[in-house]
C-alpha positions as CSV (number, residue, x, y, z in Angstrom):
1,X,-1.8,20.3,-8.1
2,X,-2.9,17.1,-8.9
3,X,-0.5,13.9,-9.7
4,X,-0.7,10.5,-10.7
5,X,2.1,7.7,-11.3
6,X,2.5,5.6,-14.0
7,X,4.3,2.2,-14.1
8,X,6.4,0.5,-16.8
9,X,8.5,-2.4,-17.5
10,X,12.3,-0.7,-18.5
11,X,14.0,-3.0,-21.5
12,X,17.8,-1.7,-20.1
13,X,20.7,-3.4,-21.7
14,X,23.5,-5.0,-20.0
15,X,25.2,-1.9,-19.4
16,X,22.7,-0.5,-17.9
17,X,21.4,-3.2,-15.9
18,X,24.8,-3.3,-14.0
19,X,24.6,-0.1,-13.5
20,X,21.4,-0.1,-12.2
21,X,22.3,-2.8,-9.6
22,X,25.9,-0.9,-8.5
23,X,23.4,2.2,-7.4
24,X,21.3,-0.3,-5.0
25,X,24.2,-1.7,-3.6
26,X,25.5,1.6,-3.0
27,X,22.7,3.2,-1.7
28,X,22.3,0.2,0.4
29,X,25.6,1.0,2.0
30,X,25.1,4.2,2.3
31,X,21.7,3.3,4.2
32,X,23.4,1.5,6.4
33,X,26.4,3.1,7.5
34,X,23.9,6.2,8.3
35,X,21.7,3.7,10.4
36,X,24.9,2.5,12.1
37,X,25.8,6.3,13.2
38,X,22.2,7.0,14.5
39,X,22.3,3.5,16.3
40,X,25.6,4.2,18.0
41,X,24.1,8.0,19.2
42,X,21.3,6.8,20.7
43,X,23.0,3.7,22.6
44,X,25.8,6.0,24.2
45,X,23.4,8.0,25.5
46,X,20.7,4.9,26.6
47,X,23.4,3.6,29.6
48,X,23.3,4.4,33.3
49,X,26.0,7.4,34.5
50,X,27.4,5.1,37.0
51,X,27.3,2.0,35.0
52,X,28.8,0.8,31.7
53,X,27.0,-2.3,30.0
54,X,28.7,-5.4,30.1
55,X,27.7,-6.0,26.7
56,X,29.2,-3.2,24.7
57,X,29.8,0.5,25.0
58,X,29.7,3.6,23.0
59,X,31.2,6.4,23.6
60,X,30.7,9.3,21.9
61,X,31.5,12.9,23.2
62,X,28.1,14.5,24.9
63,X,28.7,17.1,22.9
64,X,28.1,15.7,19.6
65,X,24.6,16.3,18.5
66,X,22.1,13.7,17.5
67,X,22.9,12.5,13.6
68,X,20.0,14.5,11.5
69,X,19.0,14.0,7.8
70,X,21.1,17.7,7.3
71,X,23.9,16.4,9.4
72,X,23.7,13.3,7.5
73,X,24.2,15.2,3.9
74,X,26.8,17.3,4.8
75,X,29.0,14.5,5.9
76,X,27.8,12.9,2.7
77,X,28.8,15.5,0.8
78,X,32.5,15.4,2.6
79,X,33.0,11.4,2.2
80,X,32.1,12.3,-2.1
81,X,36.0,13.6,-1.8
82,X,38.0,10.2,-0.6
83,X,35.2,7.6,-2.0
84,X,35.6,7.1,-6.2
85,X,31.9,5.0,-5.8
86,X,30.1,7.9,-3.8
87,X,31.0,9.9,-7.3
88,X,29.5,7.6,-9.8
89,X,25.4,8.0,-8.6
90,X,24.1,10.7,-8.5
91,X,24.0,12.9,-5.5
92,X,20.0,13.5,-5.5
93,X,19.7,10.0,-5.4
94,X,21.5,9.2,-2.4
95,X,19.9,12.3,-0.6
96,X,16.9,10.7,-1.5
97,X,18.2,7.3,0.6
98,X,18.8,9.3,3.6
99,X,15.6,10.9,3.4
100,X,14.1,7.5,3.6
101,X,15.9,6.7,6.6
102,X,14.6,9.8,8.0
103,X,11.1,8.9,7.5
104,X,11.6,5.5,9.2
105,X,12.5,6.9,12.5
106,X,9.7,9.7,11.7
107,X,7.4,6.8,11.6
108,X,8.8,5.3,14.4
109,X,8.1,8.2,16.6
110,X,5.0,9.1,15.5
111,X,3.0,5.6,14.3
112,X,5.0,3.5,16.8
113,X,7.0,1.6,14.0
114,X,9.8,-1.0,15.2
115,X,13.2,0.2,15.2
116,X,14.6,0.5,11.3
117,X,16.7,-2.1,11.1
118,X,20.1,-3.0,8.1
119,X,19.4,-3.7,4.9
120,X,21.3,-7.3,3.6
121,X,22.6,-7.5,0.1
122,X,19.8,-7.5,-2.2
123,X,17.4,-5.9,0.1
124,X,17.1,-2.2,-1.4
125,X,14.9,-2.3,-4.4
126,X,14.7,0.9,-5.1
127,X,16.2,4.4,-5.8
128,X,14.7,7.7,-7.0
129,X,14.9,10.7,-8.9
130,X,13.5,13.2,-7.3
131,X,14.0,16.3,-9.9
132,X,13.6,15.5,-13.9
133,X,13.9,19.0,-15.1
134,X,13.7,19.6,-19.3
135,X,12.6,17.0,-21.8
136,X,13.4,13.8,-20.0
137,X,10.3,11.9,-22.0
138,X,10.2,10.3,-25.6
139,X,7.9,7.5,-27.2
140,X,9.1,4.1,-25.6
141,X,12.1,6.0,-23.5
142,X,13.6,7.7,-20.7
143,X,16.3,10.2,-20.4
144,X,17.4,9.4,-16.4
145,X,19.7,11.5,-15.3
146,X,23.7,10.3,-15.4
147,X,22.5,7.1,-17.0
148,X,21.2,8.4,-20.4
149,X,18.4,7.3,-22.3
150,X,16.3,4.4,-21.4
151,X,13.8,2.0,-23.1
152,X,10.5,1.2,-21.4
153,X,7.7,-0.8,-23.0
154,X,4.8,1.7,-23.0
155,X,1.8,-0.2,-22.1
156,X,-0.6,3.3,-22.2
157,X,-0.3,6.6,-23.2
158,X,1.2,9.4,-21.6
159,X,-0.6,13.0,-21.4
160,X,1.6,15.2,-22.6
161,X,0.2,18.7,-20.5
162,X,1.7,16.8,-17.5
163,X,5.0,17.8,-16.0
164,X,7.3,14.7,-15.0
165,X,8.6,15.3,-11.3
166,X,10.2,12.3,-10.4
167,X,11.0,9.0,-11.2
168,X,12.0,5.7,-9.6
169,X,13.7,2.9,-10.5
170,X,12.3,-0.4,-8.9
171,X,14.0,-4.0,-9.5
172,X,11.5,-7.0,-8.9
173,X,12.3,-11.0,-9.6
174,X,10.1,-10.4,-12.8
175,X,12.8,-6.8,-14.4
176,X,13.3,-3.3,-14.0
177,X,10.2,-0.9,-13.8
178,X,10.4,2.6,-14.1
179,X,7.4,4.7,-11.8
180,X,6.7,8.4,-13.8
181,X,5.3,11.1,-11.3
182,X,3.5,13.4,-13.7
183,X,2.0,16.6,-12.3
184,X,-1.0,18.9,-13.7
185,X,-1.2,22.3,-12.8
186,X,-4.8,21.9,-11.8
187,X,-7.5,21.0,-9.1
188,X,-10.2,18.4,-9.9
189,X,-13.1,18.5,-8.2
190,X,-14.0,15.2,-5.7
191,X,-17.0,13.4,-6.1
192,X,-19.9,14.5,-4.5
193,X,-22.7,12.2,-3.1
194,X,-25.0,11.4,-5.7
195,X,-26.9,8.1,-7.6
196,X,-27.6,4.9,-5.5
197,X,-25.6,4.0,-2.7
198,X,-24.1,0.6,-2.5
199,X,-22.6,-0.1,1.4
200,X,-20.1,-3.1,1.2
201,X,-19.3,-5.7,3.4
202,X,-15.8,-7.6,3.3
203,X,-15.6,-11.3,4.8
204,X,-13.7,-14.4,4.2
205,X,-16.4,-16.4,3.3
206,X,-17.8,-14.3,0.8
207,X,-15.0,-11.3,-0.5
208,X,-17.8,-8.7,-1.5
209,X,-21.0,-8.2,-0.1
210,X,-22.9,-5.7,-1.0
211,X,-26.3,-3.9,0.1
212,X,-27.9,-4.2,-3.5
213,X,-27.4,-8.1,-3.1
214,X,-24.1,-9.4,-4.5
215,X,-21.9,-12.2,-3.2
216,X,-18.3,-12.5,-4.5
217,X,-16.8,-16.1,-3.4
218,X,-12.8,-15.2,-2.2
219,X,-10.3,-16.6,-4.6
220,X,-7.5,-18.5,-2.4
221,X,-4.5,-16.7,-4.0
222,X,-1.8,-18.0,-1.9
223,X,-3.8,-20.6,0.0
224,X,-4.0,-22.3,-3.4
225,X,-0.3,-21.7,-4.2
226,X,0.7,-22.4,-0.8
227,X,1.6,-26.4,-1.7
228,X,3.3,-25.5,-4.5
229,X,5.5,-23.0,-2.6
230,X,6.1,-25.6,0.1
231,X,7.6,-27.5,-2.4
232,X,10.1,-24.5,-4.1
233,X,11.3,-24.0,-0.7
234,X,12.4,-26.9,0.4
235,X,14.3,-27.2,-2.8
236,X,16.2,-23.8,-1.6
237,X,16.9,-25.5,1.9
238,X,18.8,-28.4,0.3
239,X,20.8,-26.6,-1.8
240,X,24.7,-25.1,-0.4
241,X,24.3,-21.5,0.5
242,X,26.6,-19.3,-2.5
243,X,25.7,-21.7,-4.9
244,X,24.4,-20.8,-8.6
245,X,21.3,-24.0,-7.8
246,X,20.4,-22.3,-4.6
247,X,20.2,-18.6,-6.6
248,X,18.0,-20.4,-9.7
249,X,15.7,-22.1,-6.5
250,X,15.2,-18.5,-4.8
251,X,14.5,-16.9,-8.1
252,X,11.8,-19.6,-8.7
253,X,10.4,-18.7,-5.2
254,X,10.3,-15.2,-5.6
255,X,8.8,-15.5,-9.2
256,X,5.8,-17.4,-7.5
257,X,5.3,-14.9,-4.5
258,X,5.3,-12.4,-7.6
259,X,2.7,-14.1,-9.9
260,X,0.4,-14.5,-6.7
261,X,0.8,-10.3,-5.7
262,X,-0.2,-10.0,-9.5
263,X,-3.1,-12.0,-9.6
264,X,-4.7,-10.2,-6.6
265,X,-4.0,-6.9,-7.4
266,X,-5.6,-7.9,-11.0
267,X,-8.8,-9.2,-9.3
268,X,-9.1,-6.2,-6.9
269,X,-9.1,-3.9,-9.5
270,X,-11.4,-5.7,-11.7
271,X,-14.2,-6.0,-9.1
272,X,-13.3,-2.6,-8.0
273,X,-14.7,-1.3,-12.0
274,X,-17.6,-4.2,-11.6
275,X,-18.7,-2.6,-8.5
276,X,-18.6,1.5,-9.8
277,X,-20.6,0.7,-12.8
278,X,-23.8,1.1,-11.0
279,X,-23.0,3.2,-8.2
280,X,-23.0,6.7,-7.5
281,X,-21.9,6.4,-3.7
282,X,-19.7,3.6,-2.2
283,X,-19.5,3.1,1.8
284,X,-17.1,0.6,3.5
285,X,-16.5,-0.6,6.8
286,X,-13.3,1.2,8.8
287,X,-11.7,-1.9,9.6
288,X,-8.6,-2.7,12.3
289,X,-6.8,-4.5,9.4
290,X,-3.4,-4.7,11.3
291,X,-6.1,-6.2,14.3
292,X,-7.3,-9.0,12.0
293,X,-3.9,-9.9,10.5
294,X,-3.1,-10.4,14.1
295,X,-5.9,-13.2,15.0
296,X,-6.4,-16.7,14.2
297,X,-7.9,-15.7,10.6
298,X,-4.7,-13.8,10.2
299,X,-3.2,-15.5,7.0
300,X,-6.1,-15.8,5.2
301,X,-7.5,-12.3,6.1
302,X,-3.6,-11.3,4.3
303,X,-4.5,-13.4,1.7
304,X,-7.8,-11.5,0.6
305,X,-6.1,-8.1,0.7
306,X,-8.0,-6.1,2.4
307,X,-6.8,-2.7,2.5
308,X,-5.8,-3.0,-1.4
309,X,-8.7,-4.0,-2.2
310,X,-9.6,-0.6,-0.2
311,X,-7.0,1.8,-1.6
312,X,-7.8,0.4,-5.2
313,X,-11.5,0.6,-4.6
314,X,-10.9,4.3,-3.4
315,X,-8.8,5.0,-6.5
316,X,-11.4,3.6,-9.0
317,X,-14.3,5.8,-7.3
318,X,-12.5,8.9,-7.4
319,X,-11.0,8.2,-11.3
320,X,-14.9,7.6,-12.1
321,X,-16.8,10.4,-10.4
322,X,-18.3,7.5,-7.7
323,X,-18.4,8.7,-4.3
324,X,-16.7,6.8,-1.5
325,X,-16.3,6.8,2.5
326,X,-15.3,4.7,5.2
327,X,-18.1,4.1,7.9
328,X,-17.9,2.9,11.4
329,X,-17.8,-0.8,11.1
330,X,-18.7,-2.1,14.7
331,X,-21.8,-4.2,15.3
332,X,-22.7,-4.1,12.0
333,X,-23.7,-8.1,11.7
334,X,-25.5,-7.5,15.1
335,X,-28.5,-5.3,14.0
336,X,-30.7,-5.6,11.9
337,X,-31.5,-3.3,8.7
338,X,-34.7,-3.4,8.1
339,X,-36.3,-2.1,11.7
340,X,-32.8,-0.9,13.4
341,X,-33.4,-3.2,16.3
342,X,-29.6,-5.3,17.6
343,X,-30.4,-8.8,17.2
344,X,-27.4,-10.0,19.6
345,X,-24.5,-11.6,18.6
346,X,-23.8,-14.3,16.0
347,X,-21.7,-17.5,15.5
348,X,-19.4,-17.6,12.4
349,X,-21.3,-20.2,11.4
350,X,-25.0,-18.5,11.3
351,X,-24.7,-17.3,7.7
352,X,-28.2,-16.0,7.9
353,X,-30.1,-13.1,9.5
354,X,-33.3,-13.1,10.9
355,X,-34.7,-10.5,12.8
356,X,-37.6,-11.8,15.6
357,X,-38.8,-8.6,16.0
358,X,-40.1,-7.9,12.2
359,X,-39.4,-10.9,10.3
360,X,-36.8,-10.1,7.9
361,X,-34.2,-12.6,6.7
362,X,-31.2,-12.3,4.4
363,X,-27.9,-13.5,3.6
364,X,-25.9,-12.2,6.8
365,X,-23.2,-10.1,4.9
366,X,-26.1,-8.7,3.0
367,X,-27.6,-7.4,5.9
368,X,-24.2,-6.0,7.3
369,X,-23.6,-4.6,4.0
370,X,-27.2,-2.6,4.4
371,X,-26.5,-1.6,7.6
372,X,-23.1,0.1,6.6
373,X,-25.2,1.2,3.7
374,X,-27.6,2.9,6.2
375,X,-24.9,4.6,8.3
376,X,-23.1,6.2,5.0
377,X,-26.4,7.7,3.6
378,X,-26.8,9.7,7.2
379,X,-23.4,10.3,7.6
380,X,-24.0,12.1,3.9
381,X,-27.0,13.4,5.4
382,X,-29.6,11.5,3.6
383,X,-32.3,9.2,5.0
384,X,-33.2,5.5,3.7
385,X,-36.1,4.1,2.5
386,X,-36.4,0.0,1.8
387,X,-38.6,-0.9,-0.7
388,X,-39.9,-4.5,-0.9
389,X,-37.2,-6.1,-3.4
390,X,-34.8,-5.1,-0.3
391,X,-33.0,-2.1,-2.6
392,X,-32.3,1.6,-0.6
393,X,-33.1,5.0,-1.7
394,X,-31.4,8.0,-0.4
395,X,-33.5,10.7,0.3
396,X,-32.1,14.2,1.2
397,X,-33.3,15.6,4.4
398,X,-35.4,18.2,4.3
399,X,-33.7,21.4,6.3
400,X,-35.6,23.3,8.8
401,X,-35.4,26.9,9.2
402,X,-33.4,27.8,12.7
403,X,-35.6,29.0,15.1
404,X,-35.1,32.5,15.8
């Protein structure tokens, strides 16, 4: 099976649009009355036996059992009988909310998430469809189910072989959007190593460097917005909280941190095509990107967008038959690619390489590029050759017969 999802802007009317807003608040509350009962079974059963917390208690039989995302429904189902709003959505779609819930604590337990925490009004964004059985698709619409037919602006074609399996309705500052799961019933190939090999390196002086010699400055996206947004916020401080001025100032805040997400996600997939068009194989660095948002560097290494960049990059490959892996990014500014040797550690401020042992001096994200370069071709099992213009060729290694 193979599936890709496919974005457009909704043109609801009024109607609609209020409709669409009633579902997120409900969900909301549904959200968060199921958080509340999980919260409440796991703090009666956190206290001491001979000791009751001074703070609050809960007490809840020990008989009851912990509140699971089957529990959760069946009550769901049971509350649909004395609550008129529970009625109106429908019931896929909250299902769908306390499977999200589900997969917070999931992720808690498993990738050491915080603690899920209550959504405030406004705060849920989002609700799905998870089943779109029959002809739910027309030319500029959508049939969603309870609400009726749609209109979307359709930026692109749609392939009509595909199957639509779900679809979700997102509110930003900017509209409605509408995300279209389509399914084929088929199993393409991935890319197989092949053509030249370009090893990138990622930085905050230079964005992109990459083994075949090319430096991409970093655009400032919110660094050069940042002044600007100073300003819109303190506007939203000095205006009375409920009031329609405060509402107009946040909307102008949020519109900004929207035009800024847009423009980097437009750049990223713009260098992500420049860099396929003349690559048959792409290696990048495995970085600890939640370790560098972390460190001094943190709001400008957010700024850049470095696992986007990644995930768009990865995306792009596999949509043009490019090859692409993540390599082991350690001590890759640290040796050197043309003889192998570690030349020690640099500054941030030595921006070029030069190895004492057989001369050769480059850019230094050029060389860290080549070396990740280097380590992708043998993790592909290929060996490199430099020529003297400083580009690589992969050459497959030649397999021995095992010794019998």
């Amino acid at each position: 099976m193979f599936n890709l999802t496919y974005e457009f802007k909704l043109k609801p009317t009024q109607k609609q649009s209020n409709t669409f807003e009633q579902w997120l608040e409900i969900n909301r509350r549904v959200y968060n009355y199921a958080l509340r009962e999980r919260k409440d079974w796991y703090k009666s059963r956190s206290c001491q036996v001979n000791a009751c917390s001074l703070h609050s208690e809960y007490i809840i039989p020990a008989d009851v059992p912990r509140p699971t995302y089957a529990s959760q429904c069946k009550s769901l189902t049971e509350a649909k009988k004395t609550n008129p709003d529970l009625k109106s959505v429908q019931s896929q779609v909250l299902q769908q909310t306390l499977k999200r819930l589900e997969n917070a604590f999931t992720s808690m337990w498993e990738q050491n998430h915080g603690f899920p925490r209550f959504k405030k009004h406004g705060r849920m964004g989002s609700f799905v469809f998870p089943q779109m059985k029959g002809d739910r698709l027309e030319t500029g619409r959508v049939n969603l189910p309870v609400i009726g037919w749609v209109k979307f602006r359709q930026s692109r074609s749609l392939s009509v072989d595909g199957v639509i399996k779900q679809a979700r309705v997102v509110k930003r500052i900017s509209g409605w959007y509408v995300m279209l799961t389509v399914q084929w019933d088929v199993n393409p190939p991935q890319p197989i190593p092949h053509g030249e090999a370009v090893g990138i390196d990622v930085g905050l002086t230079s964005f992109v460097a990459t083994s075949n010699g090319l430096l991409v400055k970093r655009p400032r996206f919110f660094v050069d917005a940042e002044r600007k947004l100073k300003l819109l916020q303190q506007r939203v401080s000095r205006k009375p909280h409920g009031s329609n001025n405060r509402k107009k100032a946040l909307y102008k805040v949020a519109s900004l941190h929207e035009y800024v997400a847009n423009c980097r996600k437009d750049w990223h997939r713009k260098l992500s095509h420049q860099i396929c068009n003349h690559a048959g194989m792409v290696f990048v660095e495995d970085l600890n990107l939640v370790g560098l948002s972390r460190e001094m560097l943190g709001k400008h290494c957010l700024d850049a967008g470095f696992g986007q960049f990644f995930n768009i990059l990865e995306q792009t490959c596999f949509k043009r038959d490019v090859y692409f892996q993540k390599v082991d990014g350690r001590k890759t500014s640290q040796i050197c690619p043309n003889c192998g040797i570690e030349t020690g550690k640099k500054e941030l401020s030595e921006r070029t390489h030069y190895c004492s042992n057989c001369g050769y001096t480059t850019d230094r994200d050029i060389a860290a590029a080549q070396v990740v370069a280097i380590r992708g071709l043998a993790a592909v099992g290929h060996t490199v050759k430099m020529l003297a213009e400083g580009k690589f060729i992969g050459i497959p290694l030649k397999q021995e017969s095992p010794h019998l």
